[in-house]
C-alpha positions as MATLAB code, in Angstrom:
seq = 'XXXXXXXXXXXXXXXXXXXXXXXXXXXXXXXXXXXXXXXXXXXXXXXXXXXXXXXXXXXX';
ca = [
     -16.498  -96.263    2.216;
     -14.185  -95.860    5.153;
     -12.109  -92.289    5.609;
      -8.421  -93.414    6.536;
      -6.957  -89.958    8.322;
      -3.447  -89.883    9.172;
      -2.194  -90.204   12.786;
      -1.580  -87.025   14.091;
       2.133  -86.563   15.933;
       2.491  -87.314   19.659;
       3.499  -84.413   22.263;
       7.418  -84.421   22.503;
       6.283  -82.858   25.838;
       4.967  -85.466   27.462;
       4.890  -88.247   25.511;
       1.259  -89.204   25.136;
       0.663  -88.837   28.494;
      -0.835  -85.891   28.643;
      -2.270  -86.304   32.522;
      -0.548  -87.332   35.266;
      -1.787  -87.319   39.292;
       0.221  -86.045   41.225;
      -0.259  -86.971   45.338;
      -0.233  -84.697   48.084;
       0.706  -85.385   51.706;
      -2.893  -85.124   52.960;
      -4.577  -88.480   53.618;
      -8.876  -88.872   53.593;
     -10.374  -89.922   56.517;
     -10.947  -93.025   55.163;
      -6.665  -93.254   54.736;
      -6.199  -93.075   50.786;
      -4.755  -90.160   49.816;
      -5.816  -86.749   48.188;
      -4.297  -86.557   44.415;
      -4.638  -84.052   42.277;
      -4.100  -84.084   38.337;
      -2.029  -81.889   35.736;
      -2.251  -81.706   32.205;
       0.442  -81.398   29.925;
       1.302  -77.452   29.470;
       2.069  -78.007   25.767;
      -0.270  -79.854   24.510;
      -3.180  -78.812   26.902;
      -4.495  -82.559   27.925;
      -4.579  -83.597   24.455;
      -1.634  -86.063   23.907;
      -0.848  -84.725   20.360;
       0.566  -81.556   18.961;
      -1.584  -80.271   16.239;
      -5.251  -80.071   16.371;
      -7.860  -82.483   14.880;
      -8.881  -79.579   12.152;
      -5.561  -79.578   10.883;
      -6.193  -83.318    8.844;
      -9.908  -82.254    7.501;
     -10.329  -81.723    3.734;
     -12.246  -79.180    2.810;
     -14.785  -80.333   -0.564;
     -15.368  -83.483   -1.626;
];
């Protein structure tokens, strides 16, 4: 039997986009250039606020 969990709330930080790249002004040699990514600060990279522990029932 299938275990329907609830969705858990997205980040009012960022969204649900919790990484974003971010370029720099220095170019490869190749000419593409260097990026560098950041996670969200609030929800660490995760997208949502609460952790996936928070939904589990404990028993049967």
């Amino acid at each position: 039997m299938h275990q329907h969990t609830r969705p858990r709330p997205i980040c009012a930080h960022c969204d649900g986009f919790p990484q974003v790249a971010i370029t720099t002004s220095q170019t490869t040699p190749n000419g593409q250039r260097h990026t560098t990514t950041a996670d969200c600060p609030a929800c660490h990279g995760t997208g949502h606020t609460t952790p996936v522990r928070a939904y589990t029932r404990a028993g049967k």
